[in-house]
N, C-alpha and C positions, 0 to 999 in steps of 0.2 A: 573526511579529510579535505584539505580545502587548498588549495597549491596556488602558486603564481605561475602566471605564462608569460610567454614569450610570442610577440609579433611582430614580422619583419626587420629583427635582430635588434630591436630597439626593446627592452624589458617595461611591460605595460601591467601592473599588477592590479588583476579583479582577481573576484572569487569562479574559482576551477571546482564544479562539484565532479571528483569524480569518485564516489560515493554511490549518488543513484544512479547507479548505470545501467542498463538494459538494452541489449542487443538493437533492436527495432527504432526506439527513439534516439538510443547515442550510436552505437559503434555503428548503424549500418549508414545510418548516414554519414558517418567519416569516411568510412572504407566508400561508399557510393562518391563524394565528390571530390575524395584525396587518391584513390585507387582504380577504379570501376572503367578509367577510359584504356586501361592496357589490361584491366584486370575481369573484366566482363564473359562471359560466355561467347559473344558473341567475336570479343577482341582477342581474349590469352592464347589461340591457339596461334594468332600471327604478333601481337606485341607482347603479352605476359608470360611466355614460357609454359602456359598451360594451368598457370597459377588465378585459379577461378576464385574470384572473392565477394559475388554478387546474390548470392544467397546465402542463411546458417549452414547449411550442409556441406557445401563447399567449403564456407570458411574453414569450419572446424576439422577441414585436413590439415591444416595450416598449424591448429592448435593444441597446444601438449597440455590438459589441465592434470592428467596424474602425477606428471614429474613436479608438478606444483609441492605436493606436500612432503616431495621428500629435498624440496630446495632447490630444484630444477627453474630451466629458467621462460617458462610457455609454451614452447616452439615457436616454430622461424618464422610469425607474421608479428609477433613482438621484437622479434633481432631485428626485422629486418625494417622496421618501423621506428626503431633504436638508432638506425645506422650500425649495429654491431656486426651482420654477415654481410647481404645481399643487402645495402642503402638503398633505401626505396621510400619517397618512389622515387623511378630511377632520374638520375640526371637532376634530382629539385632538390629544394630545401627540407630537411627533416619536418616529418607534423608536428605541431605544436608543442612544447611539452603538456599542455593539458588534454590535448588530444591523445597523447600516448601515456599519463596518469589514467585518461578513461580508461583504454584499450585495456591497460594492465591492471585495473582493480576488474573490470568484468573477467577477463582473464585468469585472473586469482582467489575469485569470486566460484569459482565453476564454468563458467562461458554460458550461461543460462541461455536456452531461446524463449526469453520476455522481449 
């Protein structure tokens, strides 16, 4: 699948793989430099609510892949990456949309840790 993005509200249309997605080389480095400064082990417990996002294991609190097949909609680090519950990150501009096409084919994918 191949998408257009968005950057600094100005519509810039390349190619969006998100497709090959893979924990390690996409999602972690999104979550590392769109997330990680409130969302770290070392920060959540004074800026992120406790909501750790700096390794898989933590992430995948975050992440509902069973409600996937029955049409469910990820759980709440896709809402809230969506702007749908909890806008985050907080105070900024939504990720990208191709950033958040990754997030949710990995997502809908299984959340593999590749």
């Amino acid at each position: 699948m191949t998408t257009s993005c968005e950057n600094n509200s100005k519509e810039v249309l390349f190619s969006c793989d998100s497709v090959n997605v893979s924990y390690s080389k996409v999602v972690k480095p999104i979550l590392d430099a769109q997330c990680n400064s409130c969302h770290s082990t070392a920060n959540a417990p004074t800026l992120g609510s406790n909501y750790v996002l700096d390794n898989y294991n933590d992430v995948m609190t975050w992440v509902d892949t069973t409600s996937v097949a029955n049409g469910g909609d990820g759980g709440r680090l896709l809402n809230d990456v969506k702007h749908n519950t909890n806008p985050m990150p907080k105070n900024a501009n939504k990720l990208s949309v191709c950033d958040i096409a990754k997030i949710e084919h990995w997502i809908f994918e299984g959340a593999m840790n590749n």
